[in-house]
PDB file of N, CA, C and O in Angstrom, chain B, residues numbered from 101:
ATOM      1  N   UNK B 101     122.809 106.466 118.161  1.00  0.00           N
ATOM      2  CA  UNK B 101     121.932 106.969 117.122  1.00  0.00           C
ATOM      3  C   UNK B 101     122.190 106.260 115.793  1.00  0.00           C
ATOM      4  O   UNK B 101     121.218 106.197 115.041  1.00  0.00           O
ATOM      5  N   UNK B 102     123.161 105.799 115.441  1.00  0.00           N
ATOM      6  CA  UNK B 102     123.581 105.440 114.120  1.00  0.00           C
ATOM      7  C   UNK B 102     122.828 103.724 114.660  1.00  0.00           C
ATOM      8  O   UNK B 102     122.072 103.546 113.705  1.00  0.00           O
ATOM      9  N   UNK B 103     122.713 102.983 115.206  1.00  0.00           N
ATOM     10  CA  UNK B 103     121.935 101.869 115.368  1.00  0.00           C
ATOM     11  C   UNK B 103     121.038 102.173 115.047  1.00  0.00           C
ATOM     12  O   UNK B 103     120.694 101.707 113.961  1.00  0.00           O
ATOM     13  N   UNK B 104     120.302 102.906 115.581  1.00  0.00           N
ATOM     14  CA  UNK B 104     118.898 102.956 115.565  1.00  0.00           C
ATOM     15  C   UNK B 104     118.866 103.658 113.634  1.00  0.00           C
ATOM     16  O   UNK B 104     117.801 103.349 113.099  1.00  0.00           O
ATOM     17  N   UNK B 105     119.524 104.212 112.986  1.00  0.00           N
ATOM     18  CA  UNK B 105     119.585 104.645 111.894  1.00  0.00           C
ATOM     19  C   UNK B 105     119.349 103.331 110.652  1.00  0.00           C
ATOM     20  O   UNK B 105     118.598 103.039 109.721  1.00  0.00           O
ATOM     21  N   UNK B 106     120.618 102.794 111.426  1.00  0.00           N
ATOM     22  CA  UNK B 106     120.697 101.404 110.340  1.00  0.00           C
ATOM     23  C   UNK B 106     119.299 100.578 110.619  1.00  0.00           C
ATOM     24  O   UNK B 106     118.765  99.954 109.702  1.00  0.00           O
ATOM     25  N   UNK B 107     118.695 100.616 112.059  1.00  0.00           N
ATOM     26  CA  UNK B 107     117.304  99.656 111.528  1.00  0.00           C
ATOM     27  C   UNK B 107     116.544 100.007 111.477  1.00  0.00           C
ATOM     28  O   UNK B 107     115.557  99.276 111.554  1.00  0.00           O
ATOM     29  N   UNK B 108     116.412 101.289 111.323  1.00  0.00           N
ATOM     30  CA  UNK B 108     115.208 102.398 110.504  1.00  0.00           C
ATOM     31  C   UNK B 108     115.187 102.178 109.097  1.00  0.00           C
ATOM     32  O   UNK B 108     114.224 101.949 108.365  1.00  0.00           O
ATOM     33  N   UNK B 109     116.932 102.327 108.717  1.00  0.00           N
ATOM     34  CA  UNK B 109     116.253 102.195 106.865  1.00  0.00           C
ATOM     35  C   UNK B 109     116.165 100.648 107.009  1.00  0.00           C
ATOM     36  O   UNK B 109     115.148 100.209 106.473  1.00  0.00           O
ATOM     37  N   UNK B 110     116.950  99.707 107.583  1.00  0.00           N
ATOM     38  CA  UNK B 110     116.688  97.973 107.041  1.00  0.00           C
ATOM     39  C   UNK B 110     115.116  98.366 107.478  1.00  0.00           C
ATOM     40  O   UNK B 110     115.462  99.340 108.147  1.00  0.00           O
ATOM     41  N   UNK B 111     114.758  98.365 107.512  1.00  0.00           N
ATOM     42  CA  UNK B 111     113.212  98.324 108.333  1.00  0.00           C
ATOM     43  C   UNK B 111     112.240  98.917 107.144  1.00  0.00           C
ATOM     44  O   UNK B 111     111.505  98.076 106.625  1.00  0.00           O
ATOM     45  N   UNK B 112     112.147 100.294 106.641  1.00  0.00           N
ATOM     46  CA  UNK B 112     112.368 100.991 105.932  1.00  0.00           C
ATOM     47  C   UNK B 112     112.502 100.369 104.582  1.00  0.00           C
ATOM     48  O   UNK B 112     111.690 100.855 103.795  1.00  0.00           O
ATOM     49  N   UNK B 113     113.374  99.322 103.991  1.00  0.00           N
ATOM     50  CA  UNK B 113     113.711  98.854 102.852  1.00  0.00           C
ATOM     51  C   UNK B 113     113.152  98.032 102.751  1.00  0.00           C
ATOM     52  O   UNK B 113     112.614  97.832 101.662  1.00  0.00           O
ATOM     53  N   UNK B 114     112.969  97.093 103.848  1.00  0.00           N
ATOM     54  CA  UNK B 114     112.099  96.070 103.974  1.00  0.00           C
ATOM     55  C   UNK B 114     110.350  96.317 103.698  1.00  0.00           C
ATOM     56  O   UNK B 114     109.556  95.377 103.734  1.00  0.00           O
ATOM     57  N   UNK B 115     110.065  97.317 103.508  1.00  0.00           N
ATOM     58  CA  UNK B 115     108.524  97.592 103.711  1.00  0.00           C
ATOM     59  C   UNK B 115     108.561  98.506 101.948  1.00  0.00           C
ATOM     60  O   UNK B 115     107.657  98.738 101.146  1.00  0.00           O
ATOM     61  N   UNK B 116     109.394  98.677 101.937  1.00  0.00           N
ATOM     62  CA  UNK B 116     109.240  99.164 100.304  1.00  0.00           C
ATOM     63  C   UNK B 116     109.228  98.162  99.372  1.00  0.00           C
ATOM     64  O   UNK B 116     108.559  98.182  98.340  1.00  0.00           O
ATOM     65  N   UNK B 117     110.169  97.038  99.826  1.00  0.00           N
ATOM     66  CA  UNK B 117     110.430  95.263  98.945  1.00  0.00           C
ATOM     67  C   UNK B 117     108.968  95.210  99.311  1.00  0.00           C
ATOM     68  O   UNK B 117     108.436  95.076  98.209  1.00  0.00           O
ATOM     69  N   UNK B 118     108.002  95.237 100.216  1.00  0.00           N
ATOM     70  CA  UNK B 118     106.762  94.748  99.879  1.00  0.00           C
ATOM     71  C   UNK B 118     105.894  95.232  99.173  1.00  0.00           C
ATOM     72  O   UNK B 118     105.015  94.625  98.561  1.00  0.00           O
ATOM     73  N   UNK B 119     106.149  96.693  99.233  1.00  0.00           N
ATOM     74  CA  UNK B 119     105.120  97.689  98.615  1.00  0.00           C
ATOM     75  C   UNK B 119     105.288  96.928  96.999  1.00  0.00           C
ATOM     76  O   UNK B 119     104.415  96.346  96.356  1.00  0.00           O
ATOM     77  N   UNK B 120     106.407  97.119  96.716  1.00  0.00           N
ATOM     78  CA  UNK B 120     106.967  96.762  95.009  1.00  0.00           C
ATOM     79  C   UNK B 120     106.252  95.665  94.789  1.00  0.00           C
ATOM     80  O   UNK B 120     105.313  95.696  93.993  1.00  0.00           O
ATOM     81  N   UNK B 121     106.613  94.471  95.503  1.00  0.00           N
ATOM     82  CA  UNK B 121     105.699  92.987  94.969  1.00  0.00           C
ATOM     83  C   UNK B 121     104.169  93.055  95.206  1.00  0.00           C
ATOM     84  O   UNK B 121     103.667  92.062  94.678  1.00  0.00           O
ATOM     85  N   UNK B 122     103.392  93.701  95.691  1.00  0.00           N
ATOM     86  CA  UNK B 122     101.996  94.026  95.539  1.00  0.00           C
ATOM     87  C   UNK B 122     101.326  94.430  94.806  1.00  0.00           C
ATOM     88  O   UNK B 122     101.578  93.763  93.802  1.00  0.00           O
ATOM     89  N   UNK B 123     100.376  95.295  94.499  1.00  0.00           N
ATOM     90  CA  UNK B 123      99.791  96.417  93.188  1.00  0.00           C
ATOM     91  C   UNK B 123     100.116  96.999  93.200  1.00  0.00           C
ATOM     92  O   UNK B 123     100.373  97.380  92.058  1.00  0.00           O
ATOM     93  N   UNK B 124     100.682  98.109  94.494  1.00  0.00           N
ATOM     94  CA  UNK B 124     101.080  99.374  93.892  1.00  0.00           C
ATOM     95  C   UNK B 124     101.678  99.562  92.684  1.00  0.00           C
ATOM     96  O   UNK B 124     102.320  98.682  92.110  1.00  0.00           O
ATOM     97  N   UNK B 125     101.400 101.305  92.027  1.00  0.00           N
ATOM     98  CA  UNK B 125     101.787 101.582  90.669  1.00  0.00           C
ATOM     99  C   UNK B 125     103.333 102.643  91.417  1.00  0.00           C
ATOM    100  O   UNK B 125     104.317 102.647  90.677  1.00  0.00           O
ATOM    101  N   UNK B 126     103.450 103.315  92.543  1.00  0.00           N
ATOM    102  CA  UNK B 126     104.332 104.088  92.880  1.00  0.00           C
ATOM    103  C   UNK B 126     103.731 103.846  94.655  1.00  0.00           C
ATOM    104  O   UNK B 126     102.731 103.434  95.243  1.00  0.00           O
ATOM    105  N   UNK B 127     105.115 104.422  94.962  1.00  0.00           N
ATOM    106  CA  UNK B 127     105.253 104.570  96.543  1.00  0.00           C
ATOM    107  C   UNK B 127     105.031 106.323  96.856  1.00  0.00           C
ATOM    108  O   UNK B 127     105.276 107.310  96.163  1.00  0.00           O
ATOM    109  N   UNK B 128     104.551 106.186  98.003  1.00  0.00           N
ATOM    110  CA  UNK B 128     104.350 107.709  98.931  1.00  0.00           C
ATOM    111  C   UNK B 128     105.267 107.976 100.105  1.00  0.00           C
ATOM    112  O   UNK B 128     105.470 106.976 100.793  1.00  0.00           O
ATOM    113  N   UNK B 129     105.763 108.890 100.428  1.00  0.00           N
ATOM    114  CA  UNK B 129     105.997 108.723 101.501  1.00  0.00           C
ATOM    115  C   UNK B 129     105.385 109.985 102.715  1.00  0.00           C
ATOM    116  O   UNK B 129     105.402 111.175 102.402  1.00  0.00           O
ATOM    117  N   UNK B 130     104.886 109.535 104.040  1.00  0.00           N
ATOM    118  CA  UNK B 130     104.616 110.560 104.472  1.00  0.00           C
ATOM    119  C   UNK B 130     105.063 110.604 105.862  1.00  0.00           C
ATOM    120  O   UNK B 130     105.470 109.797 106.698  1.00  0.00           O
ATOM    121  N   UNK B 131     104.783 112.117 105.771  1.00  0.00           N
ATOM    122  CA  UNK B 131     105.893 112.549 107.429  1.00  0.00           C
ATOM    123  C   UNK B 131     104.873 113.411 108.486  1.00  0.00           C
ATOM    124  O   UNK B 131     104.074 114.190 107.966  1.00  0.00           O
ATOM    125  N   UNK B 132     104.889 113.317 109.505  1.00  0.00           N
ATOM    126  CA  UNK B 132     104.088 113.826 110.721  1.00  0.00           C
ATOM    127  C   UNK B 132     104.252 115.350 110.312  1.00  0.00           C
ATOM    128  O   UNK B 132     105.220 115.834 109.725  1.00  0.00           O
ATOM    129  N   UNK B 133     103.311 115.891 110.666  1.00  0.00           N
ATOM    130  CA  UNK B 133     103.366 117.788 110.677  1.00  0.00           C
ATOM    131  C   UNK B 133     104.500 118.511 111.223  1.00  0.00           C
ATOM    132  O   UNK B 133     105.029 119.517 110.752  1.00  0.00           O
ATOM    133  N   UNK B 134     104.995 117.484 112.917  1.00  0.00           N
ATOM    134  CA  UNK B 134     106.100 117.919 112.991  1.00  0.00           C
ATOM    135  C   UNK B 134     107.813 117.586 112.689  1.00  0.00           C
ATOM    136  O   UNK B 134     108.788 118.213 113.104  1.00  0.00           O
ATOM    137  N   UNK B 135     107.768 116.548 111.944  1.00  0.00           N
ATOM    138  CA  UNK B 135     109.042 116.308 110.790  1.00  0.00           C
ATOM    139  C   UNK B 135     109.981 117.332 110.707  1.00  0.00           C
ATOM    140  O   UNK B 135     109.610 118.494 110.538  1.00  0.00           O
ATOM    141  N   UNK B 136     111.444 116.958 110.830  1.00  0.00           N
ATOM    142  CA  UNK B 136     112.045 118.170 110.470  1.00  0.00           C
ATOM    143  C   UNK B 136     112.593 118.367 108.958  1.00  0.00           C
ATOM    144  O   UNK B 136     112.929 117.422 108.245  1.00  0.00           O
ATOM    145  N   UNK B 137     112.623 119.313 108.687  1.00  0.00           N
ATOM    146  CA  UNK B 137     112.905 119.870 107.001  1.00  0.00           C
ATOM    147  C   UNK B 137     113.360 118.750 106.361  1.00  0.00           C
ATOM    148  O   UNK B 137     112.689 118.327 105.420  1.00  0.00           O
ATOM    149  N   UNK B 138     114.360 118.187 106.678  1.00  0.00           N
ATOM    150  CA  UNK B 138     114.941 116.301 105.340  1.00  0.00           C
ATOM    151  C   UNK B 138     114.041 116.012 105.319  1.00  0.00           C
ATOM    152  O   UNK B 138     113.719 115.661 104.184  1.00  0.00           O
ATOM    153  N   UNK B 139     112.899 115.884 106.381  1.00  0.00           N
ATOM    154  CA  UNK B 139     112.176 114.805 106.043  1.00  0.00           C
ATOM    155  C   UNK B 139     110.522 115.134 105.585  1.00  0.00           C
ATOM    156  O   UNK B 139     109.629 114.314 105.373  1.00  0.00           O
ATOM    157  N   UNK B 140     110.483 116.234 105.536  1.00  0.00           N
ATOM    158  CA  UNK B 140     109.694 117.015 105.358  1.00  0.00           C
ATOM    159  C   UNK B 140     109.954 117.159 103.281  1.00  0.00           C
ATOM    160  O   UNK B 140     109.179 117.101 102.327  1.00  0.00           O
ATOM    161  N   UNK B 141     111.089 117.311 103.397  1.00  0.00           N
ATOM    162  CA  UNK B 141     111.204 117.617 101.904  1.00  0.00           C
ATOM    163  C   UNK B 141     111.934 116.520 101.113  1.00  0.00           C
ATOM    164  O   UNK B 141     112.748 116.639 100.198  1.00  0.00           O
ATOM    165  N   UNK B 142     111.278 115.080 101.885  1.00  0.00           N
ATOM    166  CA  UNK B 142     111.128 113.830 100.528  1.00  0.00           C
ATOM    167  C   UNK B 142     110.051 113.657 100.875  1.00  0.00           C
ATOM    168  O   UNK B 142     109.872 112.445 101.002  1.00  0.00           O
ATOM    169  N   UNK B 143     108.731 114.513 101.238  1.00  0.00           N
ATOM    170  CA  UNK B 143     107.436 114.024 101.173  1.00  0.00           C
ATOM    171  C   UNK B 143     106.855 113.891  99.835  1.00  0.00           C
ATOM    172  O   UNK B 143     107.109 114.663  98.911  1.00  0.00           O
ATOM    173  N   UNK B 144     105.926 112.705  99.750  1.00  0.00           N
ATOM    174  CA  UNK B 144     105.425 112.950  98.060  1.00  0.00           C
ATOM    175  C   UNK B 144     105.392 111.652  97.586  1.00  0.00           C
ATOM    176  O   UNK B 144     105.649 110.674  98.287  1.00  0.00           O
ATOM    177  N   UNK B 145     105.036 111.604  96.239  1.00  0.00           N
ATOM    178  CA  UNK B 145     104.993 110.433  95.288  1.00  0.00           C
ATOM    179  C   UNK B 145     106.155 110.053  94.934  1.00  0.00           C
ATOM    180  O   UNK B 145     106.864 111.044  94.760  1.00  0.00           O
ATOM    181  N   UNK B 146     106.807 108.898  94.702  1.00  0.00           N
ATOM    182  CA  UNK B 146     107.741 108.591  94.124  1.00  0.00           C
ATOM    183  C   UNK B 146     107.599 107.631  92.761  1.00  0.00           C
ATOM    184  O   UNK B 146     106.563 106.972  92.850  1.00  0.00           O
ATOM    185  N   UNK B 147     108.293 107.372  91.595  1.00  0.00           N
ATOM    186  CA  UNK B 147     108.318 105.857  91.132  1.00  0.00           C
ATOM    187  C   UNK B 147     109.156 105.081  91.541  1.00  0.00           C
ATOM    188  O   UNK B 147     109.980 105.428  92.387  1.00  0.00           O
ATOM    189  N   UNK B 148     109.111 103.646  90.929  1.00  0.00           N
ATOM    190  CA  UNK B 148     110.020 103.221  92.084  1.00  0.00           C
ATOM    191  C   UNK B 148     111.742 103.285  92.289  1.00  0.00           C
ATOM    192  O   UNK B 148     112.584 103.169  93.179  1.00  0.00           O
ATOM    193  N   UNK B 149     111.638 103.548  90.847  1.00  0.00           N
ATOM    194  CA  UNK B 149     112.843 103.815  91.120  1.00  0.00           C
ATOM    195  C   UNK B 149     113.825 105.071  91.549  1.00  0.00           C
ATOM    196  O   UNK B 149     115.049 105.070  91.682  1.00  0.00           O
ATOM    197  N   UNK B 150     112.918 106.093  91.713  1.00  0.00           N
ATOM    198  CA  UNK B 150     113.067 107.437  92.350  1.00  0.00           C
ATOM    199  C   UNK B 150     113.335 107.436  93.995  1.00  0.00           C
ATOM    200  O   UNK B 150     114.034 108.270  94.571  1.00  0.00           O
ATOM    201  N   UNK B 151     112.823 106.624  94.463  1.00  0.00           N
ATOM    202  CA  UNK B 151     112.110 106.529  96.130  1.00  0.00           C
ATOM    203  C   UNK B 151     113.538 106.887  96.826  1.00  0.00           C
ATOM    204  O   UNK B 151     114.482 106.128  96.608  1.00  0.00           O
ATOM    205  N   UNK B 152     113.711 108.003  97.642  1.00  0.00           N
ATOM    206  CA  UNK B 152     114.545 107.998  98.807  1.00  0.00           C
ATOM    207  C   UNK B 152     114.659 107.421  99.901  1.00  0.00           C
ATOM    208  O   UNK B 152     113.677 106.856 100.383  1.00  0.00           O
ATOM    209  N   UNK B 153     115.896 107.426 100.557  1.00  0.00           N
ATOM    210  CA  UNK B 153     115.880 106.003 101.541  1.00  0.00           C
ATOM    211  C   UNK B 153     114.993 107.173 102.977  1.00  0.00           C
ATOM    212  O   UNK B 153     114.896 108.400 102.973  1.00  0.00           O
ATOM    213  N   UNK B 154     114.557 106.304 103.892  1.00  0.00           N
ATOM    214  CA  UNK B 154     114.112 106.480 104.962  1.00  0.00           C
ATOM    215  C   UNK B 154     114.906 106.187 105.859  1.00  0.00           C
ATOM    216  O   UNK B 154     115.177 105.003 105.661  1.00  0.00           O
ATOM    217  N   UNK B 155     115.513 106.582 106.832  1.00  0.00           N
ATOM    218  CA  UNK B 155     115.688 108.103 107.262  1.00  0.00           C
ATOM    219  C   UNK B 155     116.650 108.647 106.102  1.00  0.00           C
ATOM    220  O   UNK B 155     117.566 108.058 105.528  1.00  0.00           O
ATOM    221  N   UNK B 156     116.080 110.175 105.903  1.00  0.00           N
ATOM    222  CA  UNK B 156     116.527 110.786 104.561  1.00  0.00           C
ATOM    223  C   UNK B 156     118.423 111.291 105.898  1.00  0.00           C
ATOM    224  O   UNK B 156     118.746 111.387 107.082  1.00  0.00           O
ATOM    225  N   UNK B 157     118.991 111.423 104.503  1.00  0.00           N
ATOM    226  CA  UNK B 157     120.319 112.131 104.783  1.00  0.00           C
ATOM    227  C   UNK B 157     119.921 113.336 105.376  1.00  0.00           C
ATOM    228  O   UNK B 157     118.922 113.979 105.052  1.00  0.00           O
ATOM    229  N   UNK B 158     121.152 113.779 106.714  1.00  0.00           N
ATOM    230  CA  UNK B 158     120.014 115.381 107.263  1.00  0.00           C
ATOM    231  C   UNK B 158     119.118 115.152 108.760  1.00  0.00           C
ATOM    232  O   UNK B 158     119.007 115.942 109.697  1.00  0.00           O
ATOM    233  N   UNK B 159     118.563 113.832 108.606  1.00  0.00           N
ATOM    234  CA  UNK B 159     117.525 113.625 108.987  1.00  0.00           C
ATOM    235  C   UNK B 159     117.880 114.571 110.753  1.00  0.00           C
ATOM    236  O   UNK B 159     119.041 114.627 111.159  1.00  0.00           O
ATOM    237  N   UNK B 160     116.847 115.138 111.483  1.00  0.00           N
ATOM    238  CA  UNK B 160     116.718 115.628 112.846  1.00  0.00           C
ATOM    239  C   UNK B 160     115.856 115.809 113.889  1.00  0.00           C
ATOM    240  O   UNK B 160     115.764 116.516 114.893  1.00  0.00           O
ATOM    241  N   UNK B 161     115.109 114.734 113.194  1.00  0.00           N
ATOM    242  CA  UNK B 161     113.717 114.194 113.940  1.00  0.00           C
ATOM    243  C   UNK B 161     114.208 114.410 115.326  1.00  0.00           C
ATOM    244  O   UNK B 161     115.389 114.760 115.336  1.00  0.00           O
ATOM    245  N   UNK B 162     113.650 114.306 116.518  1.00  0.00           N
ATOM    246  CA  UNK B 162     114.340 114.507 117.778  1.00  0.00           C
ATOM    247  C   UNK B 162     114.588 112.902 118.093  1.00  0.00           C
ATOM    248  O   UNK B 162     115.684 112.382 118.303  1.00  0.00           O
ATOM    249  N   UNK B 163     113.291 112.243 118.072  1.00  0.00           N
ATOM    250  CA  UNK B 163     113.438 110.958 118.189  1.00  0.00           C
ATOM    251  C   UNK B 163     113.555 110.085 116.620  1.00  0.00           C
ATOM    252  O   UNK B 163     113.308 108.893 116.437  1.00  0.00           O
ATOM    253  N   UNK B 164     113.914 110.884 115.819  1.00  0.00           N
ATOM    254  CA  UNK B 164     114.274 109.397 114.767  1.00  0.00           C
ATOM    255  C   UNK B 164     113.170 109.663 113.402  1.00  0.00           C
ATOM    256  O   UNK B 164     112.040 109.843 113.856  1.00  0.00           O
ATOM    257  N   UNK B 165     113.187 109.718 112.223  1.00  0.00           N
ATOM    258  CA  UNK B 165     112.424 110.082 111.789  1.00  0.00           C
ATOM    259  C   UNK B 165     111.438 109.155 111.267  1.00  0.00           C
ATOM    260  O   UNK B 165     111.597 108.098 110.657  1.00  0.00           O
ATOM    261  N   UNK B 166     110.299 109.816 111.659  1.00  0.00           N
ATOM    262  CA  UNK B 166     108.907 108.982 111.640  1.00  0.00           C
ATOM    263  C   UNK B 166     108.243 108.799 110.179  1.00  0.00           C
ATOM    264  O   UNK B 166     107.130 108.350 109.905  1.00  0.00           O
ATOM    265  N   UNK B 167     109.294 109.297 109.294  1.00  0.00           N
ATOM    266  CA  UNK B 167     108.600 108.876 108.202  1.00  0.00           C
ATOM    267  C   UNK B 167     108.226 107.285 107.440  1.00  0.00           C
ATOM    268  O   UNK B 167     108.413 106.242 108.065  1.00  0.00           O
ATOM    269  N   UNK B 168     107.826 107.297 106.394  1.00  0.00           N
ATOM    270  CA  UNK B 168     107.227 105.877 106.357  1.00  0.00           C
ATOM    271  C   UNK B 168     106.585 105.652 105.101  1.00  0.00           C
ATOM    272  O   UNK B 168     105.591 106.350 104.904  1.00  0.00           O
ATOM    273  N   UNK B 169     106.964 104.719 104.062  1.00  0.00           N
ATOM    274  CA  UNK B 169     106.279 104.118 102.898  1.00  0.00           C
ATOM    275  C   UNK B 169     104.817 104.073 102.880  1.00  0.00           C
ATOM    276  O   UNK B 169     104.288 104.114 103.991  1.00  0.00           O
ATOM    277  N   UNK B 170     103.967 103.988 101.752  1.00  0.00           N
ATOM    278  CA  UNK B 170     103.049 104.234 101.595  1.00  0.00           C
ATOM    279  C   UNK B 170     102.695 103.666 100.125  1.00  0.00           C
ATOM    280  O   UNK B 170     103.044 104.350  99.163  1.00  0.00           O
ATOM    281  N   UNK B 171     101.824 102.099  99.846  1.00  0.00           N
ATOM    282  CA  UNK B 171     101.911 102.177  98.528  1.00  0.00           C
ATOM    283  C   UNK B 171     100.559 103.239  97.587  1.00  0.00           C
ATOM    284  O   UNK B 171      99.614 103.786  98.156  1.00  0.00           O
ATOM    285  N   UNK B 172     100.771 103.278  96.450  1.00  0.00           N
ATOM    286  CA  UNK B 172     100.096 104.299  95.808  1.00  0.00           C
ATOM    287  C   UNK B 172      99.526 102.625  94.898  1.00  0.00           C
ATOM    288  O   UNK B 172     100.099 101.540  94.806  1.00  0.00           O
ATOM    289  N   UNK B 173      97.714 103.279  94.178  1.00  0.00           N
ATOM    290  CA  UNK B 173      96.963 102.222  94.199  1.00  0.00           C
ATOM    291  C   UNK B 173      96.139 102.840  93.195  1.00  0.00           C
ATOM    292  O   UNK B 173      94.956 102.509  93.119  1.00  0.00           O
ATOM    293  N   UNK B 174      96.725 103.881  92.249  1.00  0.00           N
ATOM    294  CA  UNK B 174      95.595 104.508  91.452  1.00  0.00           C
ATOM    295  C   UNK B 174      95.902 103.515  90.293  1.00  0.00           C
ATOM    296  O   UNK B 174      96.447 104.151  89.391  1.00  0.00           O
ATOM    297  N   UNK B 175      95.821 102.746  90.104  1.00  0.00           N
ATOM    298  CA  UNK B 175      95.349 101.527  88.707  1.00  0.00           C
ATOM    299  C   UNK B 175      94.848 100.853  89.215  1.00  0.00           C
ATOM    300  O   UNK B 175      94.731 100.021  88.315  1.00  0.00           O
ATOM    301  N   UNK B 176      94.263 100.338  90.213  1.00  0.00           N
ATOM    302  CA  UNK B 176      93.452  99.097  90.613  1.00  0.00           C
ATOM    303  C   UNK B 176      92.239  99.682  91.461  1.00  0.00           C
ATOM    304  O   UNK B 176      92.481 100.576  92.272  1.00  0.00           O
ATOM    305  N   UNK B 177      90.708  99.123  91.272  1.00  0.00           N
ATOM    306  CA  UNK B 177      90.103  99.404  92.255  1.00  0.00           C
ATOM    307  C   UNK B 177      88.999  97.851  92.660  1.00  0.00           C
ATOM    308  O   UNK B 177      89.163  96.713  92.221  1.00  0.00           O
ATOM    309  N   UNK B 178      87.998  98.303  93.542  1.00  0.00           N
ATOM    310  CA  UNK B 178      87.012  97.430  93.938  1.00  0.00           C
ATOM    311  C   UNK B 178      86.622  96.710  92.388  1.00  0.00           C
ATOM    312  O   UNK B 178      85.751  95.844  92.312  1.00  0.00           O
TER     313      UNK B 178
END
């Protein structure tokens, strides 16, 4: 389990380094309905320098937690 931990967040960190160099103004993060409570309760907006790591501390997903970056895009449009 701790493998699969470490390339959840490298994985995880890696997709937030992209979010940052793009437009986004802040990151999201969101979690399946059935998420367990850690991960359930870093759902939300972040700035960037707020953002919690993925998989949150806690985490008890059965299989691993499915949460996942999300960039936020409210300053730019068509």
């Amino acid at each position: 389990m701790e493998d699969y931990e470490s390339k959840r967040r490298a994985e995880s960190k890696a997709a937030l380094e992209k979010i940052k160099s793009g437009l986004a103004t802040k990151v999201r993060i969101l979690v399946p309905a059935d998420a367990c409570p850690a991960c359930r309760a870093i759902e939300g907006a972040y700035e960037f320098a707020d953002v919690p790591e993925i998989p949150p501390e806690g985490c008890s997903c059965l299989d691993g937690s499915k949460a996942f970056y999300a960039p936020v895009l409210d300053r730019f449009g068509p």
